[in-house]
N, C-alpha and C positions, 0 to 999 in steps of 0.2 A: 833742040829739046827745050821746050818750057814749062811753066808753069800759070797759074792763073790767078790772080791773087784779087780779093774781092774787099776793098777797104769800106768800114763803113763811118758813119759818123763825121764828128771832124777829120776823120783823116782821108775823107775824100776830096777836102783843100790841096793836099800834096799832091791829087794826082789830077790838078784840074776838073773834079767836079765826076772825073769818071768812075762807074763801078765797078768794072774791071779793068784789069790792066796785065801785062802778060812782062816776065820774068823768065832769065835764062836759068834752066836746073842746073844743078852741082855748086849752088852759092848759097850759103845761110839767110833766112829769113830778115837776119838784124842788117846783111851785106845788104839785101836787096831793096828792104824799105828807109835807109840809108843813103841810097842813091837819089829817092826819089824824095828825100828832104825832110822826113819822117824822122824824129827822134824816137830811138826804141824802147826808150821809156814811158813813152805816153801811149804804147798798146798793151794794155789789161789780157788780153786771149788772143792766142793761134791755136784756128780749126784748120787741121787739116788733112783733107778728104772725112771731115767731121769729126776728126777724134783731136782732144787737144794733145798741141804742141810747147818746145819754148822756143823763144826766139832765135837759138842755134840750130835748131831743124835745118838740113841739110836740103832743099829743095830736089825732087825728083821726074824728070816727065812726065806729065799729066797732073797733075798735083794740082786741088784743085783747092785756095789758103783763104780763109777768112780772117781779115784782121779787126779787131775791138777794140776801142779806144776806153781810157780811163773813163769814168764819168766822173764831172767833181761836181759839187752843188755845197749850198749854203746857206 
C-alpha cells in the first residue's frame, strides 16, 4: 500500500530532482519526508488528494500528497 507524494520547489533536491516519489501508507507525512532528508519545517502546505492537510496526516492508499515549500525572499 502506498502513496504518491509530489514535491515541488526546493524540495525536489531531497528527492533527487524527481516529481514524484512513492511512500508506504499508514506513516505520517512529517515520518515520510523525514526519511527522505526534508526538514518539516520548511513545507508551507500538504495537499492531499487536493484538500489541505498538516503534516501529521496519517498517509492512506492511493493518496495522492503535494508538498509546498516556504518561499522566502528579500
Amino acid at each position: 500500500m502506498t502513496a504518491t507524494l509530489h514535491p515541488f520547489g526546493i524540495l525536489k533536491t531531497y528527492t533527487d530532482g524527481q516529481s514524484d516519489v512513492t511512500a508506504s501508507a499508514g506513516r505520517t507525512v512529517r515520518e515520510v519526508v523525514t526519511e527522505f532528508g526534508m526538514p518539516p519545517e520548511i513545507i508551507a502546505l500538504v495537499l492531499v488528494n487536493d484538500e489541505p492537510q498538516t503534516r501529521d496526516y496519517c498517509l492512506q492508499n492511493g493518496d495522492d500528497v503535494k508538498l509546498i515549500a516556504v518561499v522566502g525572499g528579500g
